[in-house]
C-alpha positions in Angstrom: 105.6 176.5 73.9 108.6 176.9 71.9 110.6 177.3 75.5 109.0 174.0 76.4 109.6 172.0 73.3 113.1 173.1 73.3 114.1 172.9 76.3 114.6 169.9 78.7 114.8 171.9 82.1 111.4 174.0 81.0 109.7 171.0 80.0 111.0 169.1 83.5 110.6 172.0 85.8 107.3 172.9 84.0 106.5 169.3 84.9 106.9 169.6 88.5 104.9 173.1 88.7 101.8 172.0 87.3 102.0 168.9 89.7 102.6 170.8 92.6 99.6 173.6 91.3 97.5 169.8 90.9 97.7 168.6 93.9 97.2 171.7 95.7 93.7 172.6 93.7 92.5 168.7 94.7 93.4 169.6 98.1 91.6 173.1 97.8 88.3 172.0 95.6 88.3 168.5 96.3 89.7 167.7 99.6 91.9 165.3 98.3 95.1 165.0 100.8 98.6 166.2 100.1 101.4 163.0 99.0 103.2 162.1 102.0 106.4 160.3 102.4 107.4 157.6 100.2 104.1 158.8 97.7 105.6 161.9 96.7 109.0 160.7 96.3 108.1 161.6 92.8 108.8 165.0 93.3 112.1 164.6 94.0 113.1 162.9 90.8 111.5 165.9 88.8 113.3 168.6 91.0 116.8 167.0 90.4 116.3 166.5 86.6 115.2 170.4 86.8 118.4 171.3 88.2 120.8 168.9 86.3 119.3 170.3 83.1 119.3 173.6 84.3 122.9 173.6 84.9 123.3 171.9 81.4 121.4 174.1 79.5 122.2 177.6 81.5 123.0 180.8 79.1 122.1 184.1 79.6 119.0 183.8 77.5 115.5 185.3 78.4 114.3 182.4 80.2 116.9 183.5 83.0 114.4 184.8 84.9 112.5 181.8 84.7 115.5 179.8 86.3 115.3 181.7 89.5 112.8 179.6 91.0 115.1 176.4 91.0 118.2 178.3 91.4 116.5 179.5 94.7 115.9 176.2 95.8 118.7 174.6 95.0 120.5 177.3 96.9 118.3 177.0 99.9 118.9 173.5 100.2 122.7 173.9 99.6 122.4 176.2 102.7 120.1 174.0 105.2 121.9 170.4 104.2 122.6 168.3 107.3 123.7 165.1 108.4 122.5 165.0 112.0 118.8 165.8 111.8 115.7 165.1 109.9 113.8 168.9 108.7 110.4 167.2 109.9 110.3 166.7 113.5 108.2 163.2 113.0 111.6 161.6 112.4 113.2 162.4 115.4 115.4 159.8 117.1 116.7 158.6 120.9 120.5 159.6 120.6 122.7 156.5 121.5 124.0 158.5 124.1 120.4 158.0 126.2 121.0 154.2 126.1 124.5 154.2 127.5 123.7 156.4 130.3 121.2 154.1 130.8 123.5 150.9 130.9 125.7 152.8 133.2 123.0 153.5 135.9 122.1 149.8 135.7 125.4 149.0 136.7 125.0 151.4 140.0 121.9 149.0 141.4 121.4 145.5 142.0 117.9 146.1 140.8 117.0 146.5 137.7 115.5 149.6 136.3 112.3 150.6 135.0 112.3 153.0 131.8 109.6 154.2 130.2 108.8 156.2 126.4 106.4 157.0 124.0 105.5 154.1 121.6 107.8 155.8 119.0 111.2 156.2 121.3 110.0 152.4 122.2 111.3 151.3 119.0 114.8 153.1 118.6 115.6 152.1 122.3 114.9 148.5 121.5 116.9 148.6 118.1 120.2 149.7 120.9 118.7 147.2 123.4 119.1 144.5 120.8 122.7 145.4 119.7 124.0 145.7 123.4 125.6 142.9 125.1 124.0 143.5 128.0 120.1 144.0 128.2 118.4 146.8 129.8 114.2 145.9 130.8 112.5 146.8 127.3 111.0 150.2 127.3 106.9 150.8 128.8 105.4 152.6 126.1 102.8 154.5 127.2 100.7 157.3 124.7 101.2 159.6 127.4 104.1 160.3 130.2 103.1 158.3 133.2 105.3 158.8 136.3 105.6 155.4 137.6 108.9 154.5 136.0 112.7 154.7 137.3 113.9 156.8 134.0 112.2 158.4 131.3 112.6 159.6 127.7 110.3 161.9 127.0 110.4 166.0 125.6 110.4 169.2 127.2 107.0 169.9 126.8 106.4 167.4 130.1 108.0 169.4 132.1 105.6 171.2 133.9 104.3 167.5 134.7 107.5 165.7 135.6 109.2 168.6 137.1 108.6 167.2 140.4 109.3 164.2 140.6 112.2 164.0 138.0 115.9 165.2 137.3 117.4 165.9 133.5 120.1 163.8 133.1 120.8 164.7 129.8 119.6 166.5 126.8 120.3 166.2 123.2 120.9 168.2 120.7 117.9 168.4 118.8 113.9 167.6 119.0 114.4 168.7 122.8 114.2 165.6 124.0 115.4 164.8 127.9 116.6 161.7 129.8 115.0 162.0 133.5 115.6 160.3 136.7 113.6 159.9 139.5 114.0 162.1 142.4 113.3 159.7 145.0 113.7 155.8 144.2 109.9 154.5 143.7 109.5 151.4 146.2 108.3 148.2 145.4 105.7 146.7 147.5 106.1 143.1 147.6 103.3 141.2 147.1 103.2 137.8 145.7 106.3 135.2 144.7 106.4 131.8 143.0 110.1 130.3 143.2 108.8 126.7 141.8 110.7 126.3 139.1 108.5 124.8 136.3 109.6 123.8 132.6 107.5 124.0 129.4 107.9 122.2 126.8 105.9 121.8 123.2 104.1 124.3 120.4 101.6 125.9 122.7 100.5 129.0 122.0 100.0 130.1 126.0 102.1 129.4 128.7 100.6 130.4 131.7 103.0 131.5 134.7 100.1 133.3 136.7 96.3 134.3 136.6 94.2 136.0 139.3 90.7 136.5 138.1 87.7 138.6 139.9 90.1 140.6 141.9 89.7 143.6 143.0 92.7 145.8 143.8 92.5 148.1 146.5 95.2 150.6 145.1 95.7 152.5 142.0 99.4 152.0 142.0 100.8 150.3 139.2 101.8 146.6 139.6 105.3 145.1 138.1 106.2 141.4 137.7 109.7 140.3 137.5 110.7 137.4 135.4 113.2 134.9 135.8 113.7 132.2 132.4 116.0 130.2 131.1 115.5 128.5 127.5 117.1 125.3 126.2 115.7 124.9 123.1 113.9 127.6 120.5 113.2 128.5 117.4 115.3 131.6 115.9 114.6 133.9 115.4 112.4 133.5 118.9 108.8 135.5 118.0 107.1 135.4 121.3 106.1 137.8 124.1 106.7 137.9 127.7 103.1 139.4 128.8 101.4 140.9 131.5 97.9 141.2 130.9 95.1 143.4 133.3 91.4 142.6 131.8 88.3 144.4 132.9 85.1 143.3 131.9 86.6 141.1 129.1 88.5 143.2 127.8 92.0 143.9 128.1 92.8 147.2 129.8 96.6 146.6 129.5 98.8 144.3 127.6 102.5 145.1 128.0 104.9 142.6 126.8 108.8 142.2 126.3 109.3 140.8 122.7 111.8 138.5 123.0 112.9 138.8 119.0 113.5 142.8 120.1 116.0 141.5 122.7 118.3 139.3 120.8 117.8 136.8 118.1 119.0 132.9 119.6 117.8 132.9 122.9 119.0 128.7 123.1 120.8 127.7 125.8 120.0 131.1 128.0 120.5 131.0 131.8 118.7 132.9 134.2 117.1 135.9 131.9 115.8 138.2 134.2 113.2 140.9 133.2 110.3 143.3 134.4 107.4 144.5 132.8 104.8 146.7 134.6 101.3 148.2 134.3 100.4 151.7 134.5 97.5 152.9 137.1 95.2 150.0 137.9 91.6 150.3 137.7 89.6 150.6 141.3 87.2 147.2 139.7 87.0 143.8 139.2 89.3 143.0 137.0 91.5 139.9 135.9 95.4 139.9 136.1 97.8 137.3 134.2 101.4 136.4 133.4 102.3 134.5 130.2 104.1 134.0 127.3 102.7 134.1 124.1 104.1 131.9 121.5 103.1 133.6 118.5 103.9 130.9 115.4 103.1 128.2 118.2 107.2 126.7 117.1 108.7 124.0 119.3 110.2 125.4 122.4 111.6 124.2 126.1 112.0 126.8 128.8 112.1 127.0 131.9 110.0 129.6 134.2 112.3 130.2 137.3 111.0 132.5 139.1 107.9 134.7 139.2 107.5 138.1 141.1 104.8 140.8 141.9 105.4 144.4 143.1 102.9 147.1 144.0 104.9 150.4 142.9 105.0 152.9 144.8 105.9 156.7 145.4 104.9 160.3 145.3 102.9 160.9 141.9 102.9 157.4 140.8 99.7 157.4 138.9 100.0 161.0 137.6 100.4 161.2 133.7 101.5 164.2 131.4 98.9 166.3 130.0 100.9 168.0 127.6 99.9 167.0 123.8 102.0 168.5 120.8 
C-alpha cells in the first residue's frame, strides 16, 4: 500500500489494472459487454499517465519488476505505430486512388457508369464524390456483392463470386480491398422514356416523375432510371433524394436514392444534372415501381425534370450476389 500511496505511476497503473480485471469479470459473471470505441477512451488517459509517471519516477528500485508491464506496452506500441492504417479492420477506408480511376474510366464512355459498394465504402466514396469537380453516379450500396453494376469496390473474399464476370483493376495496400470491372459491358434494355420537360415548383414533400403500380415484371434483371434535372432555385444546403422506389405488397422492397446534399452543397442555377440510380434483382410479383424526389424539410424549391429514362440491365450473371460473409 505503501508503493501505491507513494507512488503516482503505481497508484495510476494500479488504476487501469483493476479496471481492466472489472470489466472483464462483468463480462465473465455478468455478461455485461466489453467498452467499445469512444466508451473506453478512458483507458487511454490512464495508460498515458502510467507511462508519463513511469518515466518520471523510474529508479532502479524493487518495483522495477513491476514496470515491465507498461514498459512492454509502451514498447510494443512504439514498434507497431502507423500512419496509414487503422489496427481494427472495422475502420478500413476506399483509397482515393479507387475514385480517380474511377473518374478516368468515365471519361472513356459517353455513358455514364454504374458503381456499386457495401453501405460502408458508400460513404467514403461519396465524401470524394462530393469534393470532385466532376460527379461520378453515387455508389449502389448493397449488404451483399450483387453483379449488376459496371465497377465494383468490394474485398477479396468475393472472389470466388465475381471472378467471372469481373477484372481487378487495382488493389490497395491494405484491408484487401479490390476495384473490379466488368468483363463484358452489361447492356441496357430500353424500355420506357419521358422527354416532356416539366418544372416543379413549391415546398412539396414528393415530386412525382413516374409511378407504375400492379405491374408485374417478367424478368429478374435489375431495372436503372437515368435522370436528367436542372435547379433554379434551392435551399443550401439541398437535403433531398433522388429515389427509385420498387414496393411489393405495401412495402418497399427497394429504396435507392442519390442524396443530393452528398453530391455538392448549392445545387442553384444547375444545368442538365444527369444521374442513374438502379435496383438490384426484381421480384417475379406484383409490385409497384416509382421515380421521385423527396424533399425532406419540404424548403422552397424550383427544378426542372428534363428527362426521365428506364433500362432493363442486362448480362451474364446479372442477378447473382456474393455469398461470402466475413
Amino acid at each position: 500500500m505503501k508503493f501505491l500511496s507513494g507512488s503516482k505511476f503505481g497508484l495510476s497503473f494500479f488504476m487501469l489494472l483493476s479496471l481492466i480485471a472489472a470489466f472483464y469479470f462483468l463480462k465473465l459473471f455478468f455478461h455485461v459487454n466489453y467498452p467499445e470505441d469512444r466508451t473506453g477512451l478512458f483507458f487511454y488517459i490512464l495508460f498515458i499517465l502510467s507511462i508519463a509517471f513511469l518515466l518520471d519516477e523510474f529508479e532502479l528500485k524493487p518495483f522495477l519488476a513491476f514496470s515491465i508491464f507498461p514498459l512492454y506496452f509502451f514498447v510494443h506500441f512504439a514498434l507497431n505505430i502507423n500512419f496509414s492504417k487503422h489496427a481494427w479492420g472495422f475502420y478500413e477506408t476506399m483509397p482515393k486512388e479507387f475514385f480517380d480511376i474511377l473518374l478516368a474510366e468515365q471519361k472513356k464512355t459517353p455513358r455514364s457508369i454504374s458503381i456499386g459498394g457495401h453501405r460502408v465504402l458508400e460513404l467514403f466514396f461519396s465524401f470524394y464524390n462530393y469534393n470532385s469537380e466532376e460527379k461520378l453516379n453515387h455508389m449502389m450500396p448493397p449488404e451483399l456483392m450483387s453483379m449488376n453494376c459496371d465497377y465494383y469496390v468490394t474485398w477479396k473474399k468475393d472472389k470466388p463470386y465475381y471472378d467471372k464476370y469481373y477484372t481487378e483493376i487495382a488493389t490497395a495496400k491494405y484491408w484487401n480491398m479490390v476495384l473490379l470491372k466488368r468483363k463484358v459491358d452489361i447492356e441496357r434494355e430500353f424500355v420506357f422514356e419521358n422527354n416532356e420537360a416539366k418544372e416543379f415548383k413549391g415546398a412539396d414533400e414528393y415530386c412525382s416523375f413516374y409511378e407504375k403500380i400492379d405491374t408485374t415484371f417478367i424478368s429478374k434483371d435489375p431495372i436503372m432510371a437515368e435522370f436528367d434535372i436542372s435547379i433554379s432555385n434551392a435551399p443550401v444546403p439541398l437535403n433531398a433524394f433522388l429515389v427509385l422506389q420498387v414496393d411489393v405488397d405495401g412495402k418497399s422492397q427497394y429504396f435507392r436514392r442519390t442524396a443530393l446534399n452528398w453530391m455538392k452543397y448549392d445545387w442553384n442555377d444547375t444545368r442538365h444534372f444527369k444521374t442513374s440510380i438502379q435496383t438490384d434483382s426484381l421480384p417475379l410479383q406484383k409490385c409497384r415501381l416509382v421515380a421521385f424526389l423527396w424533399n425532406i424539410e419540404k424548403k422552397e424549391i424550383t427544378f426542372k425534370l428534363n428527362s426521365l429514362k428506364l433500362y432493363h440491365l442486362k448480362a451474364e450473371g446479372i442477378n447473382e450476389v456474393s455469398k461470402a460473409i466475413e
